[in-house]
N, C-alpha and C positions, 0 to 999 in steps of 0.2 A: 504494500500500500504506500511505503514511503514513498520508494524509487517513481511509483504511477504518480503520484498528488505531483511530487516535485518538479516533475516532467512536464507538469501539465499548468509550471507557472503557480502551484500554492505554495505558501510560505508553510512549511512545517517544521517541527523539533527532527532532530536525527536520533534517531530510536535508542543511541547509544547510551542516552540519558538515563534510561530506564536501569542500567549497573549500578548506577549510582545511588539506587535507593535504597532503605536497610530493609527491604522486604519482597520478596517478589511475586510478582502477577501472575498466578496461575493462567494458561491458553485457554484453558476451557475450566468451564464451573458450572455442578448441576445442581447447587444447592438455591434455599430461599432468595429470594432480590435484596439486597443492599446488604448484605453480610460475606464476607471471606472477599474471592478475587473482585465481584461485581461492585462490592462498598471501598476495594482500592483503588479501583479505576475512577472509579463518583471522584472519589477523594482527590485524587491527580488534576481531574478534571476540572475540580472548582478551584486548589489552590494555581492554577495553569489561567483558568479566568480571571483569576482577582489579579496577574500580573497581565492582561490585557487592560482590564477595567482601570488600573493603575496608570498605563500608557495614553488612555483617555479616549478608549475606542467603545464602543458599546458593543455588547454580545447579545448573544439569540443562543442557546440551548434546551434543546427538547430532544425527547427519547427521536430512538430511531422509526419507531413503527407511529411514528404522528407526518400526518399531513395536514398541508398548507394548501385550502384549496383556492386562496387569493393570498394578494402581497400581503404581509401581515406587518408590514412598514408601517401605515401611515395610522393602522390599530397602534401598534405598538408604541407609535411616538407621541398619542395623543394619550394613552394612559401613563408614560413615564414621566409625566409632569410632575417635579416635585418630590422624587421616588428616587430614591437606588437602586433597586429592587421590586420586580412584577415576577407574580407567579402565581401557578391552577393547583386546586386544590381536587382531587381524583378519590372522594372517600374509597376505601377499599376497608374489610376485612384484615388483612395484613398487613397493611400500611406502618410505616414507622417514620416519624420525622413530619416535621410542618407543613410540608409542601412534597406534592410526587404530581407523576403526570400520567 
């Protein structure tokens, strides 16, 4: 996936980063959501945006299985008025944490 994104002109991390960590990411995980490898990727994930949000760009993150069946810009930009933070709240039965999608 690196080498594809790169190629194709998106700015990415070099995966090499990932040594670096004191813990590492299982390939595959068949257990509950947000706990073992799927709750370290989350984790990467948001400390990874808050050094975007840092640099003074704004972010869009959602699962993978959501679509966008229109732009969701000009939604997006008239409720972050005032806000650092927008997000859905998806009651579930197993849900853990403030906010999931």
């Amino acid at each position: 996936a690196f080498d594809y994104l790169k190629s194709h002109g998106f700015l990415v991390p070099d995966p090499d980063y990932l040594d670096l960590l004191s813990f590492k990411i299982m390939s595959s995980y068949r257990g509950a959501a947000n706990m073992g490898g799927h709750a370290d990727i989350n984790n990467l994930l948001l400390l990874a945006t808050v050094d975007i949000v840092d640099l003074g760009y704004y972010t869009l993150l959602h699962d993978v299985d959501m679509v966008w069946n229109r732009n969701p810009v000009p939604y997006l930009m008239s409720v972050i008025q005032r806000r650092d933070f927008v997000a859905m709240l998806a009651p579930r039965y197993d849900a853990q944490g403030p906010v999931n999608s």
